[in-house]
KEKE-3310 file (N, C-alpha, C; in steps of 0.2 Angstrom, whole numbers, plus 5000, padded with zeros to 4 digits):
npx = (4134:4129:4130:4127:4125:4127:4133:4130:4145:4156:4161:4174:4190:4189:4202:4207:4202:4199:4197:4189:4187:4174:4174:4174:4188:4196:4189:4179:4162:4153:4148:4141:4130:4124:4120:4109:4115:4127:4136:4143:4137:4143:4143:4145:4146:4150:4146:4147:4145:4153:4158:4171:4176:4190:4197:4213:4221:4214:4203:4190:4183:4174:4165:4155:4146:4136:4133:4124:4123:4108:4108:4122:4127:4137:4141:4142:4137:4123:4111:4110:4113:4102:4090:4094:4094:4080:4062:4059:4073:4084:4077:4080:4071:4062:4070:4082:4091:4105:4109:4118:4124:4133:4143:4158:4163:4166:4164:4164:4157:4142:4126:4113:4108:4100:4088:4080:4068:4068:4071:4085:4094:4112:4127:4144:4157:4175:4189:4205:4219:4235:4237:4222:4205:4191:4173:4165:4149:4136:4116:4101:4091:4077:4072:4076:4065:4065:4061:4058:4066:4071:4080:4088:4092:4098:4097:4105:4117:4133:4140:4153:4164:4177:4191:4204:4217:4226:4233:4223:4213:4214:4200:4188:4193)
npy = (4876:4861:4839:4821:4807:4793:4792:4787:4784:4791:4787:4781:4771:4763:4766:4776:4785:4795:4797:4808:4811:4822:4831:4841:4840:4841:4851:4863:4869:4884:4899:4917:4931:4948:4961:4972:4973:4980:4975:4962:4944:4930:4911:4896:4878:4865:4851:4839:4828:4821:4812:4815:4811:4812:4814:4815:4821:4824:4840:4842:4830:4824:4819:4822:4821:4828:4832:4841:4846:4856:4861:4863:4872:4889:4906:4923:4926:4920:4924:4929:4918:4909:4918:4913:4900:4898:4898:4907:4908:4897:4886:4875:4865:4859:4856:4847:4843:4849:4847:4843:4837:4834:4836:4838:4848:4856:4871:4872:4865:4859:4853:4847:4860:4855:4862:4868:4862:4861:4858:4863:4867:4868:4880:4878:4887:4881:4882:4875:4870:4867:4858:4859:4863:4873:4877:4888:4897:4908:4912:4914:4919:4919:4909:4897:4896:4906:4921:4932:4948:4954:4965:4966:4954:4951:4948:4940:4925:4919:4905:4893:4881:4873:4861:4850:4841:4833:4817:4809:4795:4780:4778:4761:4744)
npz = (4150:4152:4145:4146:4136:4129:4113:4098:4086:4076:4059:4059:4063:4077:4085:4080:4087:4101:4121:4130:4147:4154:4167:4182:4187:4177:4168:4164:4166:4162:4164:4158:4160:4158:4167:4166:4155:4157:4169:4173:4177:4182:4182:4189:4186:4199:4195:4186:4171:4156:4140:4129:4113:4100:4087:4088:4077:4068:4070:4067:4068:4081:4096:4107:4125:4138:4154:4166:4181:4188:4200:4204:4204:4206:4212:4215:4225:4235:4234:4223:4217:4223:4214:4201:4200:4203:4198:4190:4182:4178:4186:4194:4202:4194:4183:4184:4177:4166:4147:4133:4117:4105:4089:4080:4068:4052:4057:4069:4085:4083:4088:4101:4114:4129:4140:4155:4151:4139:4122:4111:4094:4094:4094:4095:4096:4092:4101:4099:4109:4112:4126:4127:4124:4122:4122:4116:4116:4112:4118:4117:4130:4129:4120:4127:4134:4146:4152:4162:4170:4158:4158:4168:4172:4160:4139:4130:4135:4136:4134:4140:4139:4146:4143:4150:4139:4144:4144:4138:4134:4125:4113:4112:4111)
capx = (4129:4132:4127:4129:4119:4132:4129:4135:4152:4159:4160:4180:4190:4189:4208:4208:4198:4204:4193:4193:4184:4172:4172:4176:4195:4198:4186:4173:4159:4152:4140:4142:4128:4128:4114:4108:4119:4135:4138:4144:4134:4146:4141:4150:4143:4153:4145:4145:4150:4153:4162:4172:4177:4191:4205:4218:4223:4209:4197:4184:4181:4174:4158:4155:4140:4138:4128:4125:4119:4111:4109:4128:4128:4141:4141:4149:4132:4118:4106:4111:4111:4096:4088:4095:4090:4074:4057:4061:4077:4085:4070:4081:4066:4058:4073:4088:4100:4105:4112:4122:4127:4136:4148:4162:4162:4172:4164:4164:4153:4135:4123:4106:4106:4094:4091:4074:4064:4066:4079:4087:4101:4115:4132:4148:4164:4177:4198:4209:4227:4239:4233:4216:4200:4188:4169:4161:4141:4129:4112:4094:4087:4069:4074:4071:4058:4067:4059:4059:4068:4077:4085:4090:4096:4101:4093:4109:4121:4139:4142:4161:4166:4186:4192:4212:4215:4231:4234:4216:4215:4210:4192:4190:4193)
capy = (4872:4856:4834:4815:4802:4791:4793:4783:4788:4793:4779:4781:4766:4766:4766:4782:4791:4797:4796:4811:4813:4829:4831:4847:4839:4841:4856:4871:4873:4892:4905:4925:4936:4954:4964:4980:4977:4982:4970:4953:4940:4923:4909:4889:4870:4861:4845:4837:4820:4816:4810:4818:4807:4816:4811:4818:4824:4830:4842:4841:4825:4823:4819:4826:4823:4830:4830:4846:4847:4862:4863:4862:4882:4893:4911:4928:4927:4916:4927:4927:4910:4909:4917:4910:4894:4900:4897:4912:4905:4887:4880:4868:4861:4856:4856:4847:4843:4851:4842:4845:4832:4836:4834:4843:4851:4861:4876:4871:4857:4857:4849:4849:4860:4854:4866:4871:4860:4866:4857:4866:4867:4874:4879:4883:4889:4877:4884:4869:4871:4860:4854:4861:4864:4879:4876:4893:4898:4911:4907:4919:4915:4918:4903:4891:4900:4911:4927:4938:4951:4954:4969:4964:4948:4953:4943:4932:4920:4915:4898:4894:4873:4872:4854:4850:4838:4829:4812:4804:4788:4778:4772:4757:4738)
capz = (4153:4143:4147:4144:4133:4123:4105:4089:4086:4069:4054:4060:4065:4085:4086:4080:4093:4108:4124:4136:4154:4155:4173:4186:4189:4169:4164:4169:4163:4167:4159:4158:4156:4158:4169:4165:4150:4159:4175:4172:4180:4181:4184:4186:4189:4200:4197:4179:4169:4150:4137:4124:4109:4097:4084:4088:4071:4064:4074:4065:4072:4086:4098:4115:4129:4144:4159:4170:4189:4189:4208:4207:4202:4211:4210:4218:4232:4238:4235:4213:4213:4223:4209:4192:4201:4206:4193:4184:4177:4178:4189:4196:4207:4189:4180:4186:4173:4159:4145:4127:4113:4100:4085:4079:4059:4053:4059:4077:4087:4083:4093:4104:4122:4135:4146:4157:4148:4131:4117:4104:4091:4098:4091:4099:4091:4095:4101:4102:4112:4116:4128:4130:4119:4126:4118:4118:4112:4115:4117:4121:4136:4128:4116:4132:4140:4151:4150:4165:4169:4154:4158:4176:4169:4152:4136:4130:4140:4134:4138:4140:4141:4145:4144:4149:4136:4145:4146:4136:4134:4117:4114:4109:4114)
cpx = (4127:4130:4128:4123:4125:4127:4135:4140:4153:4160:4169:4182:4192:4197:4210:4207:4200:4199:4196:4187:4180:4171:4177:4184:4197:4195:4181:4170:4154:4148:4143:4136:4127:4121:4115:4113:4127:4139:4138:4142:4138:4142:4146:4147:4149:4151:4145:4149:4150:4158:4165:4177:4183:4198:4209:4222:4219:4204:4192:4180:4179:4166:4159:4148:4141:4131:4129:4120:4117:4111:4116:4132:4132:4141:4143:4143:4126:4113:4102:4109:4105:4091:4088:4094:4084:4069:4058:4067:4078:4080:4072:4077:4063:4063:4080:4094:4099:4110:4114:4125:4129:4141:4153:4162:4168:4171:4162:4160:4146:4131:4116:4106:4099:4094:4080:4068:4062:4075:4081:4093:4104:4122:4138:4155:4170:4187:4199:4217:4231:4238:4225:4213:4194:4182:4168:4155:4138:4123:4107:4092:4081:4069:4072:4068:4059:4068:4058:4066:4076:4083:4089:4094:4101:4099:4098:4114:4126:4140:4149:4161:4174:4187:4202:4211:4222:4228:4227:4220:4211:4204:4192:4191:4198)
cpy = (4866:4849:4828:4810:4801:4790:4789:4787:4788:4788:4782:4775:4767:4767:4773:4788:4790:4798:4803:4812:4818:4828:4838:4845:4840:4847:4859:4871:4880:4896:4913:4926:4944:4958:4970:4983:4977:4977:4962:4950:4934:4919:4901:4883:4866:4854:4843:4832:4823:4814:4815:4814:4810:4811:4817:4822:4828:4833:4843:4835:4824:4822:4819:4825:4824:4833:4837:4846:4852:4865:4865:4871:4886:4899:4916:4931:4923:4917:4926:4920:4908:4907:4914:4904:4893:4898:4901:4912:4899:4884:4875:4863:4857:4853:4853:4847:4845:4847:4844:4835:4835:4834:4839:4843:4856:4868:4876:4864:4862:4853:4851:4852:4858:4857:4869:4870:4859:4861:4858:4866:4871:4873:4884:4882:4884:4882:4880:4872:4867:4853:4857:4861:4869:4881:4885:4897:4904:4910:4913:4917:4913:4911:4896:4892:4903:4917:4933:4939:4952:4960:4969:4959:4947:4947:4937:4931:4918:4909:4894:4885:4872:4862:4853:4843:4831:4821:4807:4798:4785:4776:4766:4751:4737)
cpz = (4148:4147:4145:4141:4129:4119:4101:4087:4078:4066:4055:4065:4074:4088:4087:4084:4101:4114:4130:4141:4153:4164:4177:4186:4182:4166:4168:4163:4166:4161:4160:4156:4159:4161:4168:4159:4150:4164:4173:4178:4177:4186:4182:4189:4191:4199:4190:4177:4163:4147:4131:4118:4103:4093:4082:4081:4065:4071:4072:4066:4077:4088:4108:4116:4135:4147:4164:4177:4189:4196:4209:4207:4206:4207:4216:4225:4229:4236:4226:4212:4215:4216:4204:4195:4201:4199:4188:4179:4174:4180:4189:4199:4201:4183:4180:4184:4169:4155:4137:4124:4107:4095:4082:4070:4059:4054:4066:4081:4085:4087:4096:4111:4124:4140:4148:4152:4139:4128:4110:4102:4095:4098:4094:4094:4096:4095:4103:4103:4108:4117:4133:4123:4124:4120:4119:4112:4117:4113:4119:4125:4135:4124:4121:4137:4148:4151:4155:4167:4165:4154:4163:4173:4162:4147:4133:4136:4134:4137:4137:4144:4140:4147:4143:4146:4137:4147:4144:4136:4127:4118:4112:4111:4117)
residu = (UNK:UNK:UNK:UNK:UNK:UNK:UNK:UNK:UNK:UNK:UNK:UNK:UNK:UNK:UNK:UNK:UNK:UNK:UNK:UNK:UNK:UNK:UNK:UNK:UNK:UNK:UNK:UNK:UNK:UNK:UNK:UNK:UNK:UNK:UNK:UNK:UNK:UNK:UNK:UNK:UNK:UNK:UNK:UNK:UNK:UNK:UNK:UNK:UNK:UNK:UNK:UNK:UNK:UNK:UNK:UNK:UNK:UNK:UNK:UNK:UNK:UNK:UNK:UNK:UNK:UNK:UNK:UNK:UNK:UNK:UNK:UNK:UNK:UNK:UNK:UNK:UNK:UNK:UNK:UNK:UNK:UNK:UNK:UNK:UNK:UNK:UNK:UNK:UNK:UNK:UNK:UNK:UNK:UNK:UNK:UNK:UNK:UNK:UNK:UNK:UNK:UNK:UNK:UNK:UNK:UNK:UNK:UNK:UNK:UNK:UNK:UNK:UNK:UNK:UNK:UNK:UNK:UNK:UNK:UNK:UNK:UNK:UNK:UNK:UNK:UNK:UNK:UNK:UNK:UNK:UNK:UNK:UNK:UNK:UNK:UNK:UNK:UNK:UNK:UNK:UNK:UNK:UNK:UNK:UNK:UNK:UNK:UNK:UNK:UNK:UNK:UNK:UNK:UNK:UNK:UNK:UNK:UNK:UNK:UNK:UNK:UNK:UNK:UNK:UNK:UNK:UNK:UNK:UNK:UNK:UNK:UNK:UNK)
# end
């Protein structure tokens, strides 16, 4: 659950960076948490923009933002997603977009989620392909003030951002 606000890019010469798309025809971003502990609860945003900034040769380089609809929420029934949109979760009526900025290190991206009003660090381990890169973080739900039912809904969430990484394009003039 990730979001777009262009940020100053790295003190690297802009040739070097490689520009890529975030959007549903390129990548997924999705959630997993786990009710009762034992039942996975998925979930996926069909709607989402950003930019992902990367030099190709190094991965430790990079800057990513991205913008999430959360209305755009699909799930395995009406009734689930209802809820996790509903006030007691997302609170999409209050809470539309979610959003992520981030940087890459060399111990993954780093960065700030925005999510249900609440913005906190938030760190995803990064596997780069080929041709793909696949963010993935776990986060507490009570962290951005979603606190009922923890055992119904389970207290963490995996957050999983797959980006096919074909055919970018340079940044730059």
């Amino acid at each position: 659950m990730l979001w777009i606000a262009l940020l100053a890019l790295p003190a690297l010469a802009s040739d070097a960076l490689t520009e890529v798309t975030l959007a549903p025809a390129t990548g997924v971003v999705g959630f997993r948490a786990y009710g009762m502990g034992l039942l996975p609860l998925d979930g996926q945003f069909t709607r989402f923009q950003g930019t992902l900034f990367i030099d190709p040769g190094r991965h430790d380089v990079c800057r990513v933002a991205l913008r999430v609809e959360v209305a755009s929420l699909a799930m395995s029934t009406d009734s689930l997603r209802d809820d996790v949109l509903g006030p007691d979760f997302l609170d999409s009526a209050r809470y539309p977009v979610l959003s992520y900025d981030g940087t890459c290190g060399a111990d993954g991206l780093d960065g700030a989620l925005t999510m249900h009003g609440v913005t906190r660090p938030f760190t995803l381990a990064l596997e780069w392909d080929k041709g793909d890169v696949v963010a993935v973080g776990r986060l507490r739900r009570a962290d951005w003030g979603m606190t009922a039912m923890p055992v119904l809904g389970g207290s963490t969430v995996r957050i999983t951002v797959s980006v096919h990484l074909a055919a970018p394009r340079r940044a730059g003039p």
